[in-house]
N, C-alpha and C positions, 0 to 999 in steps of 0.2 A: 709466425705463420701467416699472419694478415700483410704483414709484406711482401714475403713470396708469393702468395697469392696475386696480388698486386701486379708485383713485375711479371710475372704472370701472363695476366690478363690485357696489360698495355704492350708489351711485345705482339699479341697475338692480333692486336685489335691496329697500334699505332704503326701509321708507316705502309701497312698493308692493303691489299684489294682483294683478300679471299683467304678462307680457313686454311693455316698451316699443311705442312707434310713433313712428317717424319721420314728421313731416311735411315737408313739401318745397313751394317757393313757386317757379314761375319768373320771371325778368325779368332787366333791364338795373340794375344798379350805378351810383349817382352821381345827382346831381340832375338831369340833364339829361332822366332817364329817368324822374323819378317821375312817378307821376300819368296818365301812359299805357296806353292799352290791353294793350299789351304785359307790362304789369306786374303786371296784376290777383292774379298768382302771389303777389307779398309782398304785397301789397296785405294778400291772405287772411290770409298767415302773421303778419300786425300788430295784424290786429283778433281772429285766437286769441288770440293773443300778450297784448295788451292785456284781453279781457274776464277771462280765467285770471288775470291779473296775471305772468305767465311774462319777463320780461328779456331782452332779445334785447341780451345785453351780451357777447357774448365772440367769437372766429372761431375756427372748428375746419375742418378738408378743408374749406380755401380759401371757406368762407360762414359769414356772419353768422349767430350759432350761441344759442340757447337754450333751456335745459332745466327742466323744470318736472312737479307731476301733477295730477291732473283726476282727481277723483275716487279717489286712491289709486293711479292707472295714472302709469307714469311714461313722458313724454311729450318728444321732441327736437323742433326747430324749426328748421331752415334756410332762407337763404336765400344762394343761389352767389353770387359775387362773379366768375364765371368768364364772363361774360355769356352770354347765353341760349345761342348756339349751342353753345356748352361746359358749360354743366349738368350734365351725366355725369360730366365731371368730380371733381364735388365731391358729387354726390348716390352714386354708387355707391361710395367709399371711407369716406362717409360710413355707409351700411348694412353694409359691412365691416366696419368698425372696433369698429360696436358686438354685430355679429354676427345680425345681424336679419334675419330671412327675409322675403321682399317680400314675403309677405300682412299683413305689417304695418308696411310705408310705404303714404305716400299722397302723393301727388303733384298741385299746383295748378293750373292752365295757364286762358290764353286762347284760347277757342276761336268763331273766326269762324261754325262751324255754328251755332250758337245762338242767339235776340233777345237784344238786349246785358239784361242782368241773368237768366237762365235758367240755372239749372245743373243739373250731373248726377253724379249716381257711379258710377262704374263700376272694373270688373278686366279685365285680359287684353285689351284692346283692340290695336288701332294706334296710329302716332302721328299718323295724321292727316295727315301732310306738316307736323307741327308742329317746329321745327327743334329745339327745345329735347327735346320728347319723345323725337326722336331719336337725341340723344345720351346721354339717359339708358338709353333702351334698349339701347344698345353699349355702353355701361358696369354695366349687369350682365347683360351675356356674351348680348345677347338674350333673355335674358328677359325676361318682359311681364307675370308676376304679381303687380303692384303695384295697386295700387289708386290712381284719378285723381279729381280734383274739377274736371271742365269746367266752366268759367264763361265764360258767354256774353256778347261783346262787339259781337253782331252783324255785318252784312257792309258791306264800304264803298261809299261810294253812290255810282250813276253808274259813271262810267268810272274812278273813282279808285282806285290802285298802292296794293294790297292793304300793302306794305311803308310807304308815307306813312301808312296808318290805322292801322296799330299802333303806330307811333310817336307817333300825336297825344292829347292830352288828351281829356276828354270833355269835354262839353258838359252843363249842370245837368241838361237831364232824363236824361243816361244817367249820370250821375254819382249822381243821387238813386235809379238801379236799381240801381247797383253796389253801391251802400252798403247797401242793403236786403238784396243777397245776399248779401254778406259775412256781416249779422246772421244770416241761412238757414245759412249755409255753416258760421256757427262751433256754429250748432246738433245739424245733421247729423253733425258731426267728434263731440262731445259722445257723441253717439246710437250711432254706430260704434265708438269706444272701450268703451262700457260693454256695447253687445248684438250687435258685430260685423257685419261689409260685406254680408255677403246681405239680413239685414232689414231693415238701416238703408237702403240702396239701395232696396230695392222698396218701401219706405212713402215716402219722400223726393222718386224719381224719379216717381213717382203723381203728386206732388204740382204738382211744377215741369213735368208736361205740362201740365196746367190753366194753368199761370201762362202757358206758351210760348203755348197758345192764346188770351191774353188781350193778349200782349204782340208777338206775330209781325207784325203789318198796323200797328203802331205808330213812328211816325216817331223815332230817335234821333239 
């Protein structure tokens, strides 16, 4: 225990120029679940993951766990293994463990408000009736001061059971939005480590109304 401690505390401290962040990806575990709406959460956490060069090689509080830094900030990566509606799970022992105060996690999610590739940053919110936000919200004790990266997978068409669209793949043109946002999203993440969530937000979310009005009347 006094060695995990350890490594611990010298990752948090060596190499760095300011207190960690947690980020956080929601979804479902397993292949059956990639590539789904529902998942846009790792989705995110793959393409940080990957442009940083960061290794999503190890499990820690029950998610796919990698640790890395971005500019001299040292930076954590998860993704729950606990499936979506159990998220809290592994996200709030996760922020315990390292001792981090929710103004610096952030948290990834699918949000049907949005045109599917539209995102947003925000703090202190709801969860939206998002089941996964849910749980993380009861896992640190209600509290809500974490900061969220909505990403927009649109609403499902027709009469179709909100619960079969988040399950289902995309389709190339909403597939070629996702992946544009992701490149936005790992940008933003970037922009919020180095000059923090007020400015990064209000120059970001400026941004991505323009795109929602360009992208809202658009069939996905």
């Amino acid at each position: 225990m006094m060695l995990v401690r350890l490594c611990r505390r010298n990752f948090c401290t060596s190499g760095g120029s300011g207190r960690p962040w947690l980020f956080v990806g929601l979804g479902n575990p397993g292949d059956k679940y990639k590539g789904t709406r529902h998942n846009v959460g790792f989705d995110m956490i793959d393409a940080f993951a990957e442009a940083q060069g960061i290794p999503m090689d190890s499990v820690h509080c029950k998610a796919l766990f990698g640790k890395g830094f971005v500019d001299g900030v040292p930076v954590f990566l998860a993704k729950p293994q606990t499936y979506m509606n159990l998220s809290g799970e592994s996200s709030g022992p996760l922020a315990a463990y390292y001792k981090l105060p929710l103004n610096r996690v952030v948290v990834f999610h699918d949000d049907m408000g949005l045109p599917c590739g539209v995102l947003r940053l925000h703090h202190n919110i709801g969860h939206g009736s998002h089941n996964g936000l849910k749980s993380v919200i009861y896992h640190f004790r209600g509290n809500r001061e974490f900061a969220r990266l909505r990403i927009g997978i649109g609403r499902p068409p027709g009469q179709m059971d909100p619960k079969a669209f988040l399950l289902q793949k995309f389709n190339a043109t909403a597939r070629e939005r996702i992946d544009g946002a992701l490149r936005e999203g790992v940008g933003v993440l970037k922009q919020l480590m180095s000059k923090g969530l007020t400015e990064s937000a209000r120059c970001f979310n400026t941004e991505q109304k323009y795109k929602h009005k360009r992208l809202q009347t658009m069939p996905t």
